[in-house]
C-alpha positions as CSV (number, residue, x, y, z in Angstrom):
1,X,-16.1,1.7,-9.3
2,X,-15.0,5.4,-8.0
3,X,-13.2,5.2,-4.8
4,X,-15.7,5.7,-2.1
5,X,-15.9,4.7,1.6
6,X,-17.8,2.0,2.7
7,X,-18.7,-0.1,5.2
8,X,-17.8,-3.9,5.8
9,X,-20.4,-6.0,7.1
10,X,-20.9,-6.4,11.5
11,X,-18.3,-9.1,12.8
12,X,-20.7,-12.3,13.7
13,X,-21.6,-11.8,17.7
14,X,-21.7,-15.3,18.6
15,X,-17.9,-15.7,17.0
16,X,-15.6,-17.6,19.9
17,X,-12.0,-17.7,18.8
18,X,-9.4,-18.5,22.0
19,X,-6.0,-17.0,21.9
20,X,-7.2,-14.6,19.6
21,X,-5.0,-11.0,18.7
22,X,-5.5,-8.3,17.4
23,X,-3.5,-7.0,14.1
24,X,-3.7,-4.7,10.5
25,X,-3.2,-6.5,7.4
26,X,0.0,-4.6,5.8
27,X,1.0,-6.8,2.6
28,X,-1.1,-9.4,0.7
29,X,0.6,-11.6,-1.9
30,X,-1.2,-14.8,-2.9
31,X,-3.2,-16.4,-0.2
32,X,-0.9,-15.0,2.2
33,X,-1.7,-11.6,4.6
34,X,1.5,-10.1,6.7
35,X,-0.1,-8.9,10.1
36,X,1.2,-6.1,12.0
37,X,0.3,-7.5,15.6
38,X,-1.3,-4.3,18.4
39,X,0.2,-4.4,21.5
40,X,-1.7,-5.8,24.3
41,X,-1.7,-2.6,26.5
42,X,-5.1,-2.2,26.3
43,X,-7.1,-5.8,26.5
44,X,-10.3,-4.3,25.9
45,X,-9.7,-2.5,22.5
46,X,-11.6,-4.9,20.8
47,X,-14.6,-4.5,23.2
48,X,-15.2,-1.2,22.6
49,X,-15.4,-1.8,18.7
50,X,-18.2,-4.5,19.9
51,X,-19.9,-3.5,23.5
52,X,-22.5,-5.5,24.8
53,X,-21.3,-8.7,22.8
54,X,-20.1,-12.2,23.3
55,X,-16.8,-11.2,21.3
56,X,-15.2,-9.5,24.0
57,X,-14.1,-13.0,25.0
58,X,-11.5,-12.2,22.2
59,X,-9.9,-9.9,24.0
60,X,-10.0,-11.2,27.6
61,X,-8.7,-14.4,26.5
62,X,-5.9,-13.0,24.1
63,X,-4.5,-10.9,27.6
64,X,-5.2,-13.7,29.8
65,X,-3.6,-16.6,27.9
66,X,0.2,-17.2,29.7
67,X,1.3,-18.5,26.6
68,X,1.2,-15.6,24.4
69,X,4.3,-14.2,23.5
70,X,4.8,-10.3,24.5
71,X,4.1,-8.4,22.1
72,X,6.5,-5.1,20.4
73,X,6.0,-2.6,17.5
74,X,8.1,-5.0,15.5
75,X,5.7,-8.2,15.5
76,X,4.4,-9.8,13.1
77,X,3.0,-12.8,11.8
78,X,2.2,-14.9,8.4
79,X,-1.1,-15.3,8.2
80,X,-3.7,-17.4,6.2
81,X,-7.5,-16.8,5.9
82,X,-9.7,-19.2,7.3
83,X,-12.1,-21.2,4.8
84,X,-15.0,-19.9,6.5
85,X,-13.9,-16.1,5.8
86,X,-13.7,-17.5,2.1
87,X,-17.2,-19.3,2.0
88,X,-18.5,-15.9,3.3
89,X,-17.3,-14.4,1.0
90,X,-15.4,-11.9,3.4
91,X,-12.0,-10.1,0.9
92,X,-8.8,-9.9,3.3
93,X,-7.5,-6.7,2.0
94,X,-4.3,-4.0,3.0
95,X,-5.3,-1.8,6.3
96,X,-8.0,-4.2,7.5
97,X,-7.8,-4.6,11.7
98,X,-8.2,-8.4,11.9
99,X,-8.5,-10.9,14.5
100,X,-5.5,-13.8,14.3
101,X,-5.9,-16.9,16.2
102,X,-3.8,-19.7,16.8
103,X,-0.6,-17.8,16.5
104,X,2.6,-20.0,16.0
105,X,5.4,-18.1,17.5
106,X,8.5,-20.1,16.4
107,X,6.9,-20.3,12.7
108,X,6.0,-16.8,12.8
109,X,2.3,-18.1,11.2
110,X,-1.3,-17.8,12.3
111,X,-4.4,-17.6,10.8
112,X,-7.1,-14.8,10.3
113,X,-10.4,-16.1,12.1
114,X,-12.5,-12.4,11.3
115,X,-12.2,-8.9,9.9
116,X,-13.9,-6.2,11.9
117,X,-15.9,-3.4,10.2
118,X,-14.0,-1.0,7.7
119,X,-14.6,2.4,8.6
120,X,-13.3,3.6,5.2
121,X,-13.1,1.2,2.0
122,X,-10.6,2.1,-1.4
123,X,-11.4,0.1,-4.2
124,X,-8.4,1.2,-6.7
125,X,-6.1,0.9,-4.6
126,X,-7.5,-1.6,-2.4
127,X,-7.1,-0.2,0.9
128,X,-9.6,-0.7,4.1
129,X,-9.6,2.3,6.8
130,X,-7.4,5.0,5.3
131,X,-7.8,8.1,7.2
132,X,-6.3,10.4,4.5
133,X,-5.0,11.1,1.0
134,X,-1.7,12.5,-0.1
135,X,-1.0,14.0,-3.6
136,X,2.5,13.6,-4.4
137,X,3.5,15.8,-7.7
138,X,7.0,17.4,-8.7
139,X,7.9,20.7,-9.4
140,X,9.9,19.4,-12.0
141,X,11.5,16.2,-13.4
142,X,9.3,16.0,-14.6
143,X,7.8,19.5,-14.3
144,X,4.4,20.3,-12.6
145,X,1.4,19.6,-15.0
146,X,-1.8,21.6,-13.3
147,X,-4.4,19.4,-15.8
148,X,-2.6,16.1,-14.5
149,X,-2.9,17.7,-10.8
150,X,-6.4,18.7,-10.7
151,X,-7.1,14.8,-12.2
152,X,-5.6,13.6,-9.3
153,X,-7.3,16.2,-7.1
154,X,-10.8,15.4,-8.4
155,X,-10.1,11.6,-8.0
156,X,-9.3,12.1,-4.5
157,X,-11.8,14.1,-3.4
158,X,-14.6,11.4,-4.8
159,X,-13.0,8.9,-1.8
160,X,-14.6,11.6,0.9
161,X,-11.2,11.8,2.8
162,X,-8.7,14.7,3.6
163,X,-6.7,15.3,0.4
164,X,-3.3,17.2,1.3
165,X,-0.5,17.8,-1.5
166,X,2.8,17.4,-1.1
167,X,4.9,19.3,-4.0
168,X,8.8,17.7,-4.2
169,X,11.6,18.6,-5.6
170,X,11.4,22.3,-4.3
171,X,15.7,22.5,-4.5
172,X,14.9,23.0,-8.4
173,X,13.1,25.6,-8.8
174,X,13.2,29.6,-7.7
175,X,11.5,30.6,-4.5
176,X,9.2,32.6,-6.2
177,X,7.9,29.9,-8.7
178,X,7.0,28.1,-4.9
179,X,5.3,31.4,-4.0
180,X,3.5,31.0,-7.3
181,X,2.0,27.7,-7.2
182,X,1.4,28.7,-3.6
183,X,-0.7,31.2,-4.2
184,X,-2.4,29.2,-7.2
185,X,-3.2,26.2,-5.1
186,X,-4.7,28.1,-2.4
187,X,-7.0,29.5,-4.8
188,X,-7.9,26.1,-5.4
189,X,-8.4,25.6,-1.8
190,X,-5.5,23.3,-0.9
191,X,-2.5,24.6,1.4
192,X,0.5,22.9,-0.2
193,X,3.8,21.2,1.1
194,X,6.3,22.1,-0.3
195,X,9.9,19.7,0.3
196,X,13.0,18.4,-1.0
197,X,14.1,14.4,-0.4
198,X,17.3,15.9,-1.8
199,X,18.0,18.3,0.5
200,X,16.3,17.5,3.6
201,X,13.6,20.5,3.6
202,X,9.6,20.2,4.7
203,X,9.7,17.2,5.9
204,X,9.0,17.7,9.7
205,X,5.8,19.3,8.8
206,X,4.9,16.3,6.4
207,X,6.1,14.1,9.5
208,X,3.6,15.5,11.6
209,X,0.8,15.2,9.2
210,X,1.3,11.3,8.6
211,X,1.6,10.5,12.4
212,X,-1.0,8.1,13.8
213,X,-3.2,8.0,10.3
214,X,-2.9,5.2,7.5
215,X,-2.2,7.6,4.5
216,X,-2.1,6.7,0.7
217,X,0.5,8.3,-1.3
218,X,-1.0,8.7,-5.0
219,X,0.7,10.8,-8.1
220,X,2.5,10.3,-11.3
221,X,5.5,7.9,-11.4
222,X,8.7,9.7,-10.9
223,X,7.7,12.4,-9.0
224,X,9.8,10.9,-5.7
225,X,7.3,8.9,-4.2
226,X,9.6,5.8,-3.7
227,X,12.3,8.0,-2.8
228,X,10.0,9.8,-0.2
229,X,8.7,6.8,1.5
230,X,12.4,5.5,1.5
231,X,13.4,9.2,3.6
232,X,10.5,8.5,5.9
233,X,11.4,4.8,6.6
234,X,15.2,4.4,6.2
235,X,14.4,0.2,6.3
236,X,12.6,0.1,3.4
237,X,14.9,0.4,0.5
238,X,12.2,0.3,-2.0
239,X,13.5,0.6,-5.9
240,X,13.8,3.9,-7.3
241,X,14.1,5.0,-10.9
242,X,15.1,7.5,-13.1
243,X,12.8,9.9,-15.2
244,X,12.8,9.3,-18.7
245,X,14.6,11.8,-20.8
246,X,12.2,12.0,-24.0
247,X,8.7,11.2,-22.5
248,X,9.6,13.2,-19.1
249,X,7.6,10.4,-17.2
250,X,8.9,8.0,-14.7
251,X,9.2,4.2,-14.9
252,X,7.1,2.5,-12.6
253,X,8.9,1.4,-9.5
254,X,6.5,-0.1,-7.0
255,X,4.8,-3.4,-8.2
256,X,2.0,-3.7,-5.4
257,X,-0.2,-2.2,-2.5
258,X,1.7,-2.0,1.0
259,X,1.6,-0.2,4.4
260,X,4.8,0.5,5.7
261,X,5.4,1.7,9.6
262,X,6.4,5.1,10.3
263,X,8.8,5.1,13.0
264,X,6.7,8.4,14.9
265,X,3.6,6.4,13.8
266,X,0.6,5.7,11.9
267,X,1.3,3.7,7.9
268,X,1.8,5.0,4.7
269,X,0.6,3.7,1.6
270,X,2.9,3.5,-1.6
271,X,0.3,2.4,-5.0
272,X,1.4,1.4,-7.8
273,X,2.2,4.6,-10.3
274,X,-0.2,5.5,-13.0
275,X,0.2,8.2,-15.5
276,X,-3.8,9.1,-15.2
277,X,-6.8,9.0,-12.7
278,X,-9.5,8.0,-14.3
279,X,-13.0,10.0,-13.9
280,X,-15.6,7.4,-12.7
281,X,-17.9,9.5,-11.3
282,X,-21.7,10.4,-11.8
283,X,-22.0,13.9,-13.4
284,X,-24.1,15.4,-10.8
285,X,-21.5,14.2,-8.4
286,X,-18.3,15.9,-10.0
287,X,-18.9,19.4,-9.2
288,X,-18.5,19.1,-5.3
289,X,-15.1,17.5,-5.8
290,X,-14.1,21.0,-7.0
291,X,-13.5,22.8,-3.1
292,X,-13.9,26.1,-4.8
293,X,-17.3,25.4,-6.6
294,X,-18.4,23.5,-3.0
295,X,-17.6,28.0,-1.7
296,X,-19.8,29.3,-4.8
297,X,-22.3,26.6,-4.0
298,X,-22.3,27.6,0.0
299,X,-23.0,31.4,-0.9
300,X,-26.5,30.1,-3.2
301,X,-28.4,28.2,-5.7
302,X,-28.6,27.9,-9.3
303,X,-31.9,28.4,-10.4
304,X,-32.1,24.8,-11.9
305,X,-31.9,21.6,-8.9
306,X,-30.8,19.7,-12.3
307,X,-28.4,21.7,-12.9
308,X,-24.8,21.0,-15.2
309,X,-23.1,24.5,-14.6
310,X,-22.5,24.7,-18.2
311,X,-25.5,26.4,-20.0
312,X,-28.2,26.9,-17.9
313,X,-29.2,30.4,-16.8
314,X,-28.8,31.7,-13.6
315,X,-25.9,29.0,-12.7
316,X,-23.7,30.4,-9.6
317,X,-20.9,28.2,-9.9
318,X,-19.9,29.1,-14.2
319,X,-17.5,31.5,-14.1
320,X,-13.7,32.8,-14.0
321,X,-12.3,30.3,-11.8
322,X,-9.1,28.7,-12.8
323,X,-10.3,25.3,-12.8
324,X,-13.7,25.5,-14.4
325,X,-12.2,24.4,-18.0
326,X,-11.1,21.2,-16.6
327,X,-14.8,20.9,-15.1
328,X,-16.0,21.2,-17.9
329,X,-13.2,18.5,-19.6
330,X,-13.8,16.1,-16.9
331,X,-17.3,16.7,-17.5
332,X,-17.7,14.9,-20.5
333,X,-15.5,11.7,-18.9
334,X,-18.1,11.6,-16.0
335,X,-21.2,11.2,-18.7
336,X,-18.9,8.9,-20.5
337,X,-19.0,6.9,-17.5
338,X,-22.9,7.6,-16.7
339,X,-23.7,6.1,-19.6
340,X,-22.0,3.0,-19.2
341,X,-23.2,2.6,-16.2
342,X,-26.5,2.8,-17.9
343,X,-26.2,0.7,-20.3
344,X,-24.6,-2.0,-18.0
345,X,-28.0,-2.4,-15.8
346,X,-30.1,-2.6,-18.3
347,X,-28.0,-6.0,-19.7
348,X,-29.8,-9.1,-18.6
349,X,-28.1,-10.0,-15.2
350,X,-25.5,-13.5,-15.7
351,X,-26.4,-14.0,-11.6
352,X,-29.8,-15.4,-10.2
353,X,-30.8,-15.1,-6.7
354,X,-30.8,-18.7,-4.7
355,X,-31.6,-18.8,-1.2
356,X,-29.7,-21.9,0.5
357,X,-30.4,-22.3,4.6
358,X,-32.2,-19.4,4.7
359,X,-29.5,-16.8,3.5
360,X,-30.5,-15.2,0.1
361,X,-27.3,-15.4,-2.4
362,X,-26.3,-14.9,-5.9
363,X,-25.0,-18.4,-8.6
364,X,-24.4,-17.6,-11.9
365,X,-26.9,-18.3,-14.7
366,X,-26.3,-20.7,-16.9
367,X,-27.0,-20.3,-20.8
368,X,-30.2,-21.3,-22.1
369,X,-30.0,-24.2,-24.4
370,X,-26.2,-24.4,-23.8
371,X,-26.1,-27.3,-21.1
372,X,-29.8,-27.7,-20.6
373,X,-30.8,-31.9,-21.6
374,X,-33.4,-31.7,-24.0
375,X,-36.8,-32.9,-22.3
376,X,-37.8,-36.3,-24.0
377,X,-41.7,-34.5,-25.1
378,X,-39.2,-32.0,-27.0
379,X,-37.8,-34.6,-28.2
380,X,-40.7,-36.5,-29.7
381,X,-42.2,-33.0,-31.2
382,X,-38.9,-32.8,-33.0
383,X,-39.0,-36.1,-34.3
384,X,-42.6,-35.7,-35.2
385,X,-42.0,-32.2,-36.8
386,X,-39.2,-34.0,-39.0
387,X,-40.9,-37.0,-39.9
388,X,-44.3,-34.4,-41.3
389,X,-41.5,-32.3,-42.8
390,X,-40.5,-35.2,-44.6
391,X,-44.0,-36.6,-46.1
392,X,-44.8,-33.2,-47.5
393,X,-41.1,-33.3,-48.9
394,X,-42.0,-36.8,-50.6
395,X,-46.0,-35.5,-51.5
396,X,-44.8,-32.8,-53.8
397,X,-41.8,-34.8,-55.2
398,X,-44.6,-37.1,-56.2
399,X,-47.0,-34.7,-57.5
């Protein structure tokens, strides 16, 4: 599944939870969620996501409650998910806000009673409400790969967010190989970052982008992710490895999805490194994930609505633009994909639908003649069958 936003569900409007708080899921391991707790300044921050509803209680009785503890930036809690998320069905997953009731202070425990609606939804990585992608690549060690880049590009455009890059590593190379990919990436319409961990340099700019958004880092492992997130958030001492010497390609350093805390605020995502982004998107899709084919698109039409930008006649977007041979490469992937996508539907389905208490749901089917009793009227026609099989058997022995 491409990563795409989505929606989550409305939170149930008869839900009553005392003592409730308000938090974002920043780590899952297990059945376990670590909460970053919201400050209390504002009791009714949970009533504007639900006006008009009986779950503004949540909020009035989370500020009114003596014994809460005050809240800081710092806080957090433990967290478990309540079997009635589970029987829902309802996923706990990193950057969802969530409501935690029955907080245990000394433990440092609590338990998450309801998720509220996602307004953004990663599958790979699993992220809820990310407000923004960042592309982190090298300039070198390993050096920059503009194939590998535009991959990465064209898989973060499919999520519908803001896709910045962020180029490390700048101390390496000359300043006019940074005025060259400069100039190249703004042709692809992207306006670069260009910084050194090393040596301090771009970073206040990046700071200012990251500040009060939930961003995902993505790129290829080794390019200085780890060692980025580390500059940004001196606490977090996350493991950092070398590039390898004959492949060029870094070992993979971070193990699993978390949101860290910037100290100016807003999280940051670290995923875990992959050397390629797949292409798992619908052919018809794949050209507006290309911002300078969405220009050529904006100044006309091609003359076909069906159109593939490859052969037809008339096609305004085929032409001399940099990046229209890995179009046409990634092309192929995303009717690779199509068909599969085809051919799954049209397998017979393993679910039936079952509607229990009035909600419609899904059980899995069970294999015919697999763990089925055999009726006893089958029965008898077998034995019947057999024991006719069995005279004409003997009749023409006899004969």
């Amino acid at each position: 599944m491409p990563l795409t936003p989505e929606m989550t569900p409305a939170l149930t409007p008869e839900l009553q939870i005392p003592d409730a708080l308000l938090g974002t899921v920043v780590a899952v391991q297990a059945n376990f969620y670590q909460v970053k707790l919201e400050l209390k300044d504002n009791p009714d921050s949970l009533a504007d996501d639900f006006p008009n509803s009986s779950i503004n209680n949540l909020a009035n009785n989370s500020s009114n409650n003596s014994a809460n503890k005050p809240l800081d930036n710092s806080q957090f809690l433990l967290c478990t998910r309540r079997s009635r998320l589970k029987k829902m069905g309802q996923q706990v997953m990193v950057g969802d806000r969530v409501v935690v009731a029955e907080p245990d202070w000394q433990g440092g425990r609590g338990a998450i009673a309801a998720v509220l609606p996602r307004r953004s939804f990663l599958d790979r990585p699993p992220i809820a409400n990310v407000d923004q992608v960042l592309i982190v690549f090298a300039l070198e060690d390993p050096s920059l790969d503009a194939y590998q880049l535009s991959r990465f590009l064209v898989k973060a455009e499919s999520t519908g967010l803001k896709v910045n890059i962020c180029l490390n590593k700048s101390d390496l190379v000359s300043p006019s190989a940074i005025e060259t990919w400069r100039e190249r990436l703004q042709g692809w319409g992207y306006q670069p970052k260009f910084l050194s961990v090393l040596k301090n340099t771009g970073l206040e700019e990046l700071n200012k982008e990251l500040s009060d958004r939930i961003t995902v880092l993505a790129g290829l492992s080794g390019v200085g992710k780890s060692s980025l997130i580390n500059y940004l958030i001196p606490d977090t001492n996350l493991r950092v490895a070398a590039v390898s010497g004959k492949l060029q390609k870094g070992r993979h350093t971070t193990r699993h999805v978390e949101l860290f805390d910037l100290p100016q605020g807003g999280l940051l995502a670290d995923t875990p490194g992959f050397n390629q982004a797949d292409v798992d998107c619908l052919p018809r899709d794949l050209i507006t994930y290309f911002p300078e084919a969405r220009e050529r698109l904006l100044q006309g039409e091609c003359q076909f609505s069906d159109c593939s930008h490859c052969h037809e006649p008339n096609c305004i977007v085929r032409g001399d633009w940099e990046r229209y041979a890995h179009y046409v490469q990634f092309l192929e992937e995303a009717n690779i994909y199509a068909d599969q996508i085809h051919h799954q539907r049209h397998q017979e389905s393993s679910t039936k639908s079952k509607s229990k208490k009035g909600k419609q749901g899904e059980e899995p089917k069970l294999e015919m003649k697999k763990y089925r009793q055999v009726s006893r009227r089958k029965q008898q026609q077998s034995l019947q069958d057999f024991h006719h099989q069995n005279r004409y058997q003997e009749q023409e022995d006899y004969d």
